[in-house]
N, CA, C and O atoms as a GROMACS GRO file, in nm:
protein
  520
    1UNK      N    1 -11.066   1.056  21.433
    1UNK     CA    2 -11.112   1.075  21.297
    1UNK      C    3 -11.008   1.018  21.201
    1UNK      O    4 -10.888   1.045  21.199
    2UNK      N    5 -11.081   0.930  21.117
    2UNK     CA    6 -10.985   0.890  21.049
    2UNK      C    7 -10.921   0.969  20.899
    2UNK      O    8 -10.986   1.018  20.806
    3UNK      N    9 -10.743   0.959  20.923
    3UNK     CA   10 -10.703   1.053  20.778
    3UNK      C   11 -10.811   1.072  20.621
    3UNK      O   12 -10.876   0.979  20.574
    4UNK      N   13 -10.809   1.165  20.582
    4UNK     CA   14 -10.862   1.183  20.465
    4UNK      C   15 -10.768   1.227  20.362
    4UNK      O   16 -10.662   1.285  20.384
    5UNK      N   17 -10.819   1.192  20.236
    5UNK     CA   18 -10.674   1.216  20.093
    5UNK      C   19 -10.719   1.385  20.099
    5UNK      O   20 -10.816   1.398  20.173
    6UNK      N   21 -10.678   1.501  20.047
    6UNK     CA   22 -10.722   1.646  20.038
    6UNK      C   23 -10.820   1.652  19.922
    6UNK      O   24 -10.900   1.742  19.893
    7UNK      N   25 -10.793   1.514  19.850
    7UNK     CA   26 -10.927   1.564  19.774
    7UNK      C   27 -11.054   1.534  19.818
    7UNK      O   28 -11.145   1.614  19.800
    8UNK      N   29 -11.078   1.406  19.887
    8UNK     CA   30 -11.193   1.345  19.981
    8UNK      C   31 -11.228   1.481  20.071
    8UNK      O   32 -11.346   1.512  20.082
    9UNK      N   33 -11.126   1.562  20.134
    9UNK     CA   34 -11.144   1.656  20.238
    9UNK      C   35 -11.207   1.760  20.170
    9UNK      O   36 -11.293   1.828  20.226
   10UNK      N   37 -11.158   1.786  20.013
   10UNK     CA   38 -11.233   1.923  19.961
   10UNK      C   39 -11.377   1.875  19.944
   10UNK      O   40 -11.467   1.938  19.998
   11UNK      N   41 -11.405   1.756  19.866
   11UNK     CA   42 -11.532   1.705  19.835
   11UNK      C   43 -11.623   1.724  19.967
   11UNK      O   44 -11.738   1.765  19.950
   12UNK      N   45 -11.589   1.703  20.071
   12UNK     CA   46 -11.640   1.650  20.190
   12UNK      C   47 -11.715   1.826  20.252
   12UNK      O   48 -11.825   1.843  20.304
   13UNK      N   49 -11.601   1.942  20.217
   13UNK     CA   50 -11.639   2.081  20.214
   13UNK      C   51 -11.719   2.090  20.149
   13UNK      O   52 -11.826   2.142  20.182
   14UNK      N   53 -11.693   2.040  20.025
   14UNK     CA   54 -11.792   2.113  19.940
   14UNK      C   55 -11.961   2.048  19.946
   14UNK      O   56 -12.067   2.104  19.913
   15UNK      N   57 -11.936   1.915  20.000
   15UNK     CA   58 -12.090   1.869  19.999
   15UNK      C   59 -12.149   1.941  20.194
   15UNK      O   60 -12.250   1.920  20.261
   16UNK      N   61 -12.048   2.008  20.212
   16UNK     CA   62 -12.106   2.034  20.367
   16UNK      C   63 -12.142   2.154  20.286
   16UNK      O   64 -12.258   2.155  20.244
   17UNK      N   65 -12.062   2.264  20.255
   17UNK     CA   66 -12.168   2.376  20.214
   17UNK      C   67 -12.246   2.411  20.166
   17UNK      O   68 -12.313   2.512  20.187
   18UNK      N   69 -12.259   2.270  20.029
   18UNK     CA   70 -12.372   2.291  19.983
   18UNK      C   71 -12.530   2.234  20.027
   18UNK      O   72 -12.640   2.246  19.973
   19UNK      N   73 -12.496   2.185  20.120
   19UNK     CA   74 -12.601   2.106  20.237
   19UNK      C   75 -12.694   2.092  20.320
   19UNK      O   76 -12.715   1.982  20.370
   20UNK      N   77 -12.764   2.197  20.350
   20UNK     CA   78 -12.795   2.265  20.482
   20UNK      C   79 -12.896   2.145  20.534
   20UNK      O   80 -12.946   2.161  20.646
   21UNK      N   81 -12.938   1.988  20.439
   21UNK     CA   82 -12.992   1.905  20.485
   21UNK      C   83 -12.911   1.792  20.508
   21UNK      O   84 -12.813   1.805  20.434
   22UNK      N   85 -12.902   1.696  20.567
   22UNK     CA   86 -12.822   1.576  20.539
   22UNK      C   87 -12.868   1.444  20.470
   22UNK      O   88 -12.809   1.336  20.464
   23UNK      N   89 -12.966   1.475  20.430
   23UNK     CA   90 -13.045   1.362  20.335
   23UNK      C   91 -13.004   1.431  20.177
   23UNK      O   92 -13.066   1.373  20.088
   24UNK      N   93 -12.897   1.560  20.115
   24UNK     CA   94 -12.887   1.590  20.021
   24UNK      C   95 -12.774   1.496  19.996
   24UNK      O   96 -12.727   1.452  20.101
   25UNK      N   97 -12.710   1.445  19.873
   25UNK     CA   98 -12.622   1.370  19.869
   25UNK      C   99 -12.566   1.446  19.750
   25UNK      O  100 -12.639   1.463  19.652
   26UNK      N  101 -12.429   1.497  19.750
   26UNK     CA  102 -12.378   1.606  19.681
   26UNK      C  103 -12.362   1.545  19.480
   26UNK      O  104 -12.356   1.625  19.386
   27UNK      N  105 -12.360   1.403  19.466
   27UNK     CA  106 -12.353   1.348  19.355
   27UNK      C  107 -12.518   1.343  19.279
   27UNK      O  108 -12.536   1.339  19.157
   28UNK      N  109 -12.595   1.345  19.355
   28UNK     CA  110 -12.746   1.328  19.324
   28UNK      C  111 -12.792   1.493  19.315
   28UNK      O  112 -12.897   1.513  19.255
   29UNK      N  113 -12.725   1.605  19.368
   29UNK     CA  114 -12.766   1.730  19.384
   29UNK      C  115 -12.701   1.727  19.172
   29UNK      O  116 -12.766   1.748  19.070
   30UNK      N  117 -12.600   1.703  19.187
   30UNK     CA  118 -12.524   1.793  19.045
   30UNK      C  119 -12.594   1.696  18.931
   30UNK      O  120 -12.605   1.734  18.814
   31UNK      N  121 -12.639   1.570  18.975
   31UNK     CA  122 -12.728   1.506  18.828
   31UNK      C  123 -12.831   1.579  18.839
   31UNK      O  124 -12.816   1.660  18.748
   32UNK      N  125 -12.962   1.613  18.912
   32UNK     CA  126 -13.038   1.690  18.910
   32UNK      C  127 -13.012   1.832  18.828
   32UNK      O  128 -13.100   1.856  18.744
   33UNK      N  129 -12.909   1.927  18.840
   33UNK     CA  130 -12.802   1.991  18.838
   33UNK      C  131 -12.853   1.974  18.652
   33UNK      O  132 -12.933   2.048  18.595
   34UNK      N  133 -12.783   1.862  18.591
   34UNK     CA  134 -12.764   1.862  18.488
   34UNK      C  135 -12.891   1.788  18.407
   34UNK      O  136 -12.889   1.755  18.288
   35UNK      N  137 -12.964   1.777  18.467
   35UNK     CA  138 -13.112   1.708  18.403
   35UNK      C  139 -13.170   1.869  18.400
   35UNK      O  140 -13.253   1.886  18.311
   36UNK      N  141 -13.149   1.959  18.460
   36UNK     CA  142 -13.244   2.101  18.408
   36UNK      C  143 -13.201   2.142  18.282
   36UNK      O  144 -13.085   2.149  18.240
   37UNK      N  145 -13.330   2.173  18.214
   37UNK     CA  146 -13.315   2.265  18.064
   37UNK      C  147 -13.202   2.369  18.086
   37UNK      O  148 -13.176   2.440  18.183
   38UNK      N  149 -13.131   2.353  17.944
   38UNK     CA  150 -13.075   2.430  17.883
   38UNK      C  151 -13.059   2.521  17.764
   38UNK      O  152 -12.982   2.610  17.728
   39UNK      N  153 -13.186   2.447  17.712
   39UNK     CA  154 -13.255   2.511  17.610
   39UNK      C  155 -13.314   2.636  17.661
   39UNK      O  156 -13.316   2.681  17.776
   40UNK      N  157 -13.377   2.698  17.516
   40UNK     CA  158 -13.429   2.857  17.557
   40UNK      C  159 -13.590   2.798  17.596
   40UNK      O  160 -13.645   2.706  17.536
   41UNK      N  161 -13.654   2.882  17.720
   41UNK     CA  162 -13.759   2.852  17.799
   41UNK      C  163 -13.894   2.947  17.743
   41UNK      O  164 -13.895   3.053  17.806
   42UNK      N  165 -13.997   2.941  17.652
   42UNK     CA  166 -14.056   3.043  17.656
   42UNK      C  167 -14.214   2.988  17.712
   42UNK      O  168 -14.268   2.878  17.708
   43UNK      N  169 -14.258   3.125  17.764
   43UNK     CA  170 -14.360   3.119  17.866
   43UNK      C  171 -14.458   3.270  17.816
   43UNK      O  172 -14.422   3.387  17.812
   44UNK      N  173 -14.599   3.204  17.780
   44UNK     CA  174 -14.654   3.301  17.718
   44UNK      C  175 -14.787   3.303  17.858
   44UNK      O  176 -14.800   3.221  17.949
   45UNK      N  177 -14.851   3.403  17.835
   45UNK     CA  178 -14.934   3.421  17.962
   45UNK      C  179 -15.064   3.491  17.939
   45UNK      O  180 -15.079   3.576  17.850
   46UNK      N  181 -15.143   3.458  18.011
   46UNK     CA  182 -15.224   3.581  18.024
   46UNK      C  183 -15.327   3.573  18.112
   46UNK      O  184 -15.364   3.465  18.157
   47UNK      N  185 -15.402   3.732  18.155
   47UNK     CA  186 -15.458   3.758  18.295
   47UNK      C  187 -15.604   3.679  18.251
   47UNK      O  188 -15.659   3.700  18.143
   48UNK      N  189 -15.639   3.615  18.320
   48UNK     CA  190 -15.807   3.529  18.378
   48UNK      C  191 -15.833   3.522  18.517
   48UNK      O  192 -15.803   3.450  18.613
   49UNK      N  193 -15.931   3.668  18.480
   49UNK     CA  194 -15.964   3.708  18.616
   49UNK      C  195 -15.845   3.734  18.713
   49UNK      O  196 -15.758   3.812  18.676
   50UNK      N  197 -15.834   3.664  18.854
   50UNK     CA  198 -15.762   3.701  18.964
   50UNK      C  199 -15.641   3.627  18.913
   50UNK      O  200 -15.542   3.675  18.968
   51UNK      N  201 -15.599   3.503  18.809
   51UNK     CA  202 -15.466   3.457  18.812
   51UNK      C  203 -15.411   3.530  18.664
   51UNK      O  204 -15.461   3.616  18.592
   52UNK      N  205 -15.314   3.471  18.659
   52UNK     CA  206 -15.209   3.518  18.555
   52UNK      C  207 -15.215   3.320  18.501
   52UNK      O  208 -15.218   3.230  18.585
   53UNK      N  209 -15.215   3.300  18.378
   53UNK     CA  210 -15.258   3.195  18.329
   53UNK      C  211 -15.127   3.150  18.224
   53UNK      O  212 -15.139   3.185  18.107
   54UNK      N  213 -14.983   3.063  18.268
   54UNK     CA  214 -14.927   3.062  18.152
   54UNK      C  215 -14.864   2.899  18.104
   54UNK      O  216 -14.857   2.792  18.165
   55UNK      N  217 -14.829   2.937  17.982
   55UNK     CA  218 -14.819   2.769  17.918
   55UNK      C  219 -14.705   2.806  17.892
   55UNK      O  220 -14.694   2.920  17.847
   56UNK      N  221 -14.566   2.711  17.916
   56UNK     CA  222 -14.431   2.682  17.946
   56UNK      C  223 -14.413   2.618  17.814
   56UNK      O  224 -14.494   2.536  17.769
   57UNK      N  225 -14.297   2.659  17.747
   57UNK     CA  226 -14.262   2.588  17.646
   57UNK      C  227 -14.122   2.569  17.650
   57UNK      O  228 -14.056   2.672  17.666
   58UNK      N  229 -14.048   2.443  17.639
   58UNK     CA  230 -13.908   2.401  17.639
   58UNK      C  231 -13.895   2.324  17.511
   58UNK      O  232 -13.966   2.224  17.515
   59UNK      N  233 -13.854   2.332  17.441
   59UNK     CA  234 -13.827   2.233  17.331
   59UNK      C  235 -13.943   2.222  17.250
   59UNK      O  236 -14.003   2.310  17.188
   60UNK      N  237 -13.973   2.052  17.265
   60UNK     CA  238 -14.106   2.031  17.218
   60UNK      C  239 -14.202   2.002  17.329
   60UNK      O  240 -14.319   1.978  17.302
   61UNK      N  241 -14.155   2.003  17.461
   61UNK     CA  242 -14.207   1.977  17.593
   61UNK      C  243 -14.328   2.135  17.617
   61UNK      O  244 -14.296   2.252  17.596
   62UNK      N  245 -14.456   2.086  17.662
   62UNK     CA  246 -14.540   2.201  17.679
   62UNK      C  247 -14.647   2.184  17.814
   62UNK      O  248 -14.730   2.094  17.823
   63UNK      N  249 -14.620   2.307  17.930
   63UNK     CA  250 -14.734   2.252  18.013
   63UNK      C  251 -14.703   2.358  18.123
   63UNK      O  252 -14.592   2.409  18.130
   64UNK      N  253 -14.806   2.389  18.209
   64UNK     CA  254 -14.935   2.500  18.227
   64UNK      C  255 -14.888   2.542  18.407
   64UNK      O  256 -14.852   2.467  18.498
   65UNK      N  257 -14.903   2.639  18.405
   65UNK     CA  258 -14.943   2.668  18.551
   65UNK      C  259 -15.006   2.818  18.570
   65UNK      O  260 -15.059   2.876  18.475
   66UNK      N  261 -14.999   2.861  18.666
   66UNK     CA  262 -15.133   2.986  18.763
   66UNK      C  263 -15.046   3.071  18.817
   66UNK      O  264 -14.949   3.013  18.866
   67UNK      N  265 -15.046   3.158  18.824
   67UNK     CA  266 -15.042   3.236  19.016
   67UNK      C  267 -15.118   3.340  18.982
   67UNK      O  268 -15.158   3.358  18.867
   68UNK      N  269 -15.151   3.438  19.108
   68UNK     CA  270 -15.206   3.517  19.179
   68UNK      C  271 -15.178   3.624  19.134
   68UNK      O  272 -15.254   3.693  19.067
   69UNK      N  273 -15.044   3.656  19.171
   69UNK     CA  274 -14.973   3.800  19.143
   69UNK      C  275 -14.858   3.711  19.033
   69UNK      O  276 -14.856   3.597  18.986
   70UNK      N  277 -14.758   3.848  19.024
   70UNK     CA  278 -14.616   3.842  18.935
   70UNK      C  279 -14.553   3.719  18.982
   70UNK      O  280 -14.532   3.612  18.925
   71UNK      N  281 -14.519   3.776  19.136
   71UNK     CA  282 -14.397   3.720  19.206
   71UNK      C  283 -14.447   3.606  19.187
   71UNK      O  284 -14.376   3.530  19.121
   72UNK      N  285 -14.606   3.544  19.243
   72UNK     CA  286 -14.626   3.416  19.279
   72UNK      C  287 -14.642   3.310  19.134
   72UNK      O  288 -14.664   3.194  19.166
   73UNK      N  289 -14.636   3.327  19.024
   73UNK     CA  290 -14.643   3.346  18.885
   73UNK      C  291 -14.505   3.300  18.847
   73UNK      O  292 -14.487   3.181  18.819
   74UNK      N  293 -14.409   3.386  18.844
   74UNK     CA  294 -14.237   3.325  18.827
   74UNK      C  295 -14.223   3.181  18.945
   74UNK      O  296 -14.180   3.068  18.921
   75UNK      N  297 -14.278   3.238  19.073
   75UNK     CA  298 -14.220   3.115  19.128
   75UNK      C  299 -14.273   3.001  19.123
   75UNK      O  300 -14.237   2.898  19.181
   76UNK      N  301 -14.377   3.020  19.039
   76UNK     CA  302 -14.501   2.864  19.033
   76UNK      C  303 -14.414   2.854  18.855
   76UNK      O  304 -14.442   2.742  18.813
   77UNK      N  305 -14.355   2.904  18.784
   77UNK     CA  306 -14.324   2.842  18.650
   77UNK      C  307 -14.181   2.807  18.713
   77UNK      O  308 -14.123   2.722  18.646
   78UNK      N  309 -14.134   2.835  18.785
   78UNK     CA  310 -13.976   2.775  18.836
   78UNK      C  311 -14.044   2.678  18.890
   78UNK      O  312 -13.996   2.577  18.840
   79UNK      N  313 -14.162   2.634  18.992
   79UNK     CA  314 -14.179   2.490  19.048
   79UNK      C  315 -14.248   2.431  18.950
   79UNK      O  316 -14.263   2.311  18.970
   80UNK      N  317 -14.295   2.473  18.852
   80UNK     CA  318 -14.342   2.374  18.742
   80UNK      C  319 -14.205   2.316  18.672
   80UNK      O  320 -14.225   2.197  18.648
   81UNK      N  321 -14.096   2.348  18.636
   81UNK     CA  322 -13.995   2.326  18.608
   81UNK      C  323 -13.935   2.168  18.689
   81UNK      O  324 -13.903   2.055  18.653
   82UNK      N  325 -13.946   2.251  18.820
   82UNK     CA  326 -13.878   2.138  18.861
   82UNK      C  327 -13.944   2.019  18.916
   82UNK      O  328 -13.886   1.918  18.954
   83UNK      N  329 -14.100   2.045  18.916
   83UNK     CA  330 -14.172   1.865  18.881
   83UNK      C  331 -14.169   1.876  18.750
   83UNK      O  332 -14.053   1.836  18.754
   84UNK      N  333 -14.189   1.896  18.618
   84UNK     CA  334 -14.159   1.865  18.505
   84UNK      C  335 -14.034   1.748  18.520
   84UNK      O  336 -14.051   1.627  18.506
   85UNK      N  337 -13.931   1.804  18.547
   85UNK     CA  338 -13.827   1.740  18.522
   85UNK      C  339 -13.777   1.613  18.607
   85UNK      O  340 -13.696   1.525  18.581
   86UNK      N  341 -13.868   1.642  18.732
   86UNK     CA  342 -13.871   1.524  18.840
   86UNK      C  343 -13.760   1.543  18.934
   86UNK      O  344 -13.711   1.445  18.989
   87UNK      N  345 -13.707   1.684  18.961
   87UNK     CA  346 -13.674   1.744  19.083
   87UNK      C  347 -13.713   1.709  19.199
   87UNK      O  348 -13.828   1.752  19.212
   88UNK      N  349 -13.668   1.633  19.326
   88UNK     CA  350 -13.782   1.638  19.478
   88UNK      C  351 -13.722   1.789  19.534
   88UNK      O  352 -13.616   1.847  19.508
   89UNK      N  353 -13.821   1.822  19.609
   89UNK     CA  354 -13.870   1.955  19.657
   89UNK      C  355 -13.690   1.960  19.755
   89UNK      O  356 -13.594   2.034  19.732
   90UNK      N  357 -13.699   1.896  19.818
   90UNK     CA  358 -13.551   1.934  19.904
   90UNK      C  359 -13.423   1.969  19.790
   90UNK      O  360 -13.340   2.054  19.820
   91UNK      N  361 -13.414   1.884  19.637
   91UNK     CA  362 -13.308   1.906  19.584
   91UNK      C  363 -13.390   2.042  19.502
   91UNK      O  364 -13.309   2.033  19.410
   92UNK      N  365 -13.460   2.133  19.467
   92UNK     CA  366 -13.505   2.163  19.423
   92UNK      C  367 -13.490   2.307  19.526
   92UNK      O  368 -13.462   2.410  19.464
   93UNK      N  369 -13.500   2.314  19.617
   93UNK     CA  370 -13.455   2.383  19.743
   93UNK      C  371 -13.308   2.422  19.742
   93UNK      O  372 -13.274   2.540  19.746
   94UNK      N  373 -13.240   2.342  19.738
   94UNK     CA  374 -13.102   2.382  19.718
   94UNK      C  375 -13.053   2.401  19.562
   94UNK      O  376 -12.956   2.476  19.547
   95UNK      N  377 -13.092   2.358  19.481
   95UNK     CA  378 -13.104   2.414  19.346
   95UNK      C  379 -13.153   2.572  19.275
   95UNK      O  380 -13.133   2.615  19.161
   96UNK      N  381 -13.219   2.629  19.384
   96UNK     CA  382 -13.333   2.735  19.361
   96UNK      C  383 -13.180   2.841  19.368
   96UNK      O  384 -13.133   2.876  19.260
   97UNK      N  385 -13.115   2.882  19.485
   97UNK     CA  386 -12.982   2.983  19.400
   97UNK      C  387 -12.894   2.977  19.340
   97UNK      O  388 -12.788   3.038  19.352
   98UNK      N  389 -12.936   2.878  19.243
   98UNK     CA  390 -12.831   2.856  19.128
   98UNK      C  391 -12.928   2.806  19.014
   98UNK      O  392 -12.861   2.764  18.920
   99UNK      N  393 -13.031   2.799  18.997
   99UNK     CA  394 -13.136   2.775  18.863
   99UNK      C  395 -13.266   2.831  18.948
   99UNK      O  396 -13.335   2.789  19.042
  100UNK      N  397 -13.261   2.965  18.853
  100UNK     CA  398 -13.404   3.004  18.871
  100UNK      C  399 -13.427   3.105  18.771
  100UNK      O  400 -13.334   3.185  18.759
  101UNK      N  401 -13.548   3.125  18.680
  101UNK     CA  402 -13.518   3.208  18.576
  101UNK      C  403 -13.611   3.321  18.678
  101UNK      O  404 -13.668   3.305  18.786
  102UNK      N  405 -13.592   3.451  18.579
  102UNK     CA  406 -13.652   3.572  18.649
  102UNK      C  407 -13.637   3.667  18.528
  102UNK      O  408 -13.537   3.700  18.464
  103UNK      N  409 -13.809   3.711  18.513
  103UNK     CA  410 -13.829   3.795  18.412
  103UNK      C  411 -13.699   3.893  18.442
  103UNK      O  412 -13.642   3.894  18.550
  104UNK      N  413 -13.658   3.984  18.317
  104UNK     CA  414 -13.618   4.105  18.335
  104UNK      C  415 -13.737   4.254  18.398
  104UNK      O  416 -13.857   4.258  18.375
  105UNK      N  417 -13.695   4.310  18.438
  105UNK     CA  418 -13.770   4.410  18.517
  105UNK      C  419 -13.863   4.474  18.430
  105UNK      O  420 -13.948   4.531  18.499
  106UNK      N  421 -13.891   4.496  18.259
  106UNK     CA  422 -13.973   4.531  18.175
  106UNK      C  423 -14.084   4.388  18.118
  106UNK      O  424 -14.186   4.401  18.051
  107UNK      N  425 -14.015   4.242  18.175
  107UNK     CA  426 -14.126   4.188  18.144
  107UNK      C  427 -14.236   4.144  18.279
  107UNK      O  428 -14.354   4.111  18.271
  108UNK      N  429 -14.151   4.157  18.398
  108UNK     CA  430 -14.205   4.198  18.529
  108UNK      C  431 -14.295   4.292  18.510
  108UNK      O  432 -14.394   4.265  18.442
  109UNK      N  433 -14.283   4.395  18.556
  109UNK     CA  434 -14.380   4.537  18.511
  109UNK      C  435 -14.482   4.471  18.436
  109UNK      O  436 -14.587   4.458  18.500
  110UNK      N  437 -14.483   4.421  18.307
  110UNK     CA  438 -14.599   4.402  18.233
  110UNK      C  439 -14.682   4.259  18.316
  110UNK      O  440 -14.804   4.261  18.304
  111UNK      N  441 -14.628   4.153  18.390
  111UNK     CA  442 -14.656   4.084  18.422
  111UNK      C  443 -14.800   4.103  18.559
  111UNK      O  444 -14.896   4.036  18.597
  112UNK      N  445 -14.708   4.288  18.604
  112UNK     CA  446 -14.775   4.322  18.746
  112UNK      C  447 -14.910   4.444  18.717
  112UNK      O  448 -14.997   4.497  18.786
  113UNK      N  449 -14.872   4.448  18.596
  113UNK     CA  450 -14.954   4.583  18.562
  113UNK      C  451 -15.125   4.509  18.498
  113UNK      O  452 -15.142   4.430  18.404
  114UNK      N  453 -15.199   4.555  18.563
  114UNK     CA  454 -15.330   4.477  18.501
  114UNK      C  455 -15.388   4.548  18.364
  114UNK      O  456 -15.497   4.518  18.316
  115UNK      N  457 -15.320   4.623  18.321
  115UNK     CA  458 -15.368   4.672  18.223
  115UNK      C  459 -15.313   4.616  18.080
  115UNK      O  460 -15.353   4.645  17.968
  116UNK      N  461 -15.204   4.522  18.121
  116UNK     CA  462 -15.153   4.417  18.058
  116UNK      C  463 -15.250   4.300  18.039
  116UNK      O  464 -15.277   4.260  18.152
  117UNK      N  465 -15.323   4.215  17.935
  117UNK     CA  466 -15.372   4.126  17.975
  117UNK      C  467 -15.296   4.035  17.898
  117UNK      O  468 -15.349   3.926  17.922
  118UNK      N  469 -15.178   4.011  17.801
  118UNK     CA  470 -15.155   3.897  17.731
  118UNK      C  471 -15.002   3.941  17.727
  118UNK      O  472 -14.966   4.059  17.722
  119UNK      N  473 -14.922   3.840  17.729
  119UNK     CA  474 -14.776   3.877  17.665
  119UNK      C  475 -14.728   3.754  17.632
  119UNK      O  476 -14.788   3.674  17.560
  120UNK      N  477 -14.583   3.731  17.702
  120UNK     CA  478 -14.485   3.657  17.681
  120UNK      C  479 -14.385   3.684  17.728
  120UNK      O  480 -14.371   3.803  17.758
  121UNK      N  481 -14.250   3.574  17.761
  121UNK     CA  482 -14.141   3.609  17.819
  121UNK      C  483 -14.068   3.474  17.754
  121UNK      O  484 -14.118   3.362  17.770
  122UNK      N  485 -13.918   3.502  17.664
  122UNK     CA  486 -13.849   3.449  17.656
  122UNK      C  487 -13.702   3.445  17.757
  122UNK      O  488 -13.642   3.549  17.784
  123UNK      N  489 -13.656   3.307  17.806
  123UNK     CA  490 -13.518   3.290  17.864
  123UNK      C  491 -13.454   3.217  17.813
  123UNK      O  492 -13.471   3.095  17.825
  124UNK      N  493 -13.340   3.284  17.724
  124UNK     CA  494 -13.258   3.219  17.662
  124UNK      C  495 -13.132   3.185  17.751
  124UNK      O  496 -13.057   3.102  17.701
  125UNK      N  497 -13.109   3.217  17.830
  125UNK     CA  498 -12.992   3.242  17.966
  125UNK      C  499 -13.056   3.241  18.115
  125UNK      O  500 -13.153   3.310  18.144
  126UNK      N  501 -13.003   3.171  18.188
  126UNK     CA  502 -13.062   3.199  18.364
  126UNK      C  503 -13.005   3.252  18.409
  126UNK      O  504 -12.882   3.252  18.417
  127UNK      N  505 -13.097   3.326  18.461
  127UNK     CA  506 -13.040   3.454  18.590
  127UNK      C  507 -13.033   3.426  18.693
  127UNK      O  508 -13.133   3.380  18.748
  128UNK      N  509 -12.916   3.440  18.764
  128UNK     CA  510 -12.878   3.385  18.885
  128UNK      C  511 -12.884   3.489  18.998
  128UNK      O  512 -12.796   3.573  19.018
  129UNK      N  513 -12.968   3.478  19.051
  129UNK     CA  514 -12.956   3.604  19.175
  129UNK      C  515 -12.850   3.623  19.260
  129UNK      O  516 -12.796   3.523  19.306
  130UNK      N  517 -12.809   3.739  19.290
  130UNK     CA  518 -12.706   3.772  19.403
  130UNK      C  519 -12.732   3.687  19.538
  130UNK      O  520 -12.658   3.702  19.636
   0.00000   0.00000   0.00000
């Protein structure tokens, strides 16, 4: 094996851990990285019939997705996010525990409760899961 400088060797760590594919390329992960909104995200919603129905707003950028339940609802406006922005699904994969927004637990609740039919959810900050 040929010598490495210690900084080539840290880089070389750090794109192995962050990796679990080898088609990720650790310079193309952190532009992706920095092409996600940073602006505040708001997402207004409401129940039709069996889905939850909501329109994504970033900026002046505006556009739509579905789910079923709560859970499936957050995670279809996080994958609308990242085709919006032109994320591929593998960097988007390794992006997901470190950018993913997630109602707080009072706009959850209203999201799961059917007696809710209209709201909204602002993210001014991303929540990063444990």
């Amino acid at each position: 094996m040929a010598l490495m400088s210690p900084w080539r060797y840290r880089l070389h760590l750090i794109r192995k851990a962050l990796s679990w594919n080898d088609k990720i390329v650790y310079e193309v992960l952190v532009h992706h990285r920095a092409n996600l909104p940073n602006k505040n995200i708001h997402v207004s919603w409401e129940k039709d019939g069996e889905f939850i129905v909501g329109t994504i707003r970033i900026g002046k950028d505006e556009f739509m997705t579905q789910g079923k339940s709560a859970r499936e609802f957050v995670e279809m406006v996080n994958d609308a996010i990242y085709a919006v922005y032109d994320i591929p699904p593998e960097y988007a994969d390794q992006l997901g525990g470190n950018f993913r927004l997630l109602p707080n637990e009072d706009d959850f609740r209203k999201l799961d409760d059917a007696a809710v039919r209209k709201s909204s959810l602002d993210f001014s900050h991303l929540e990063v899961p444990a």
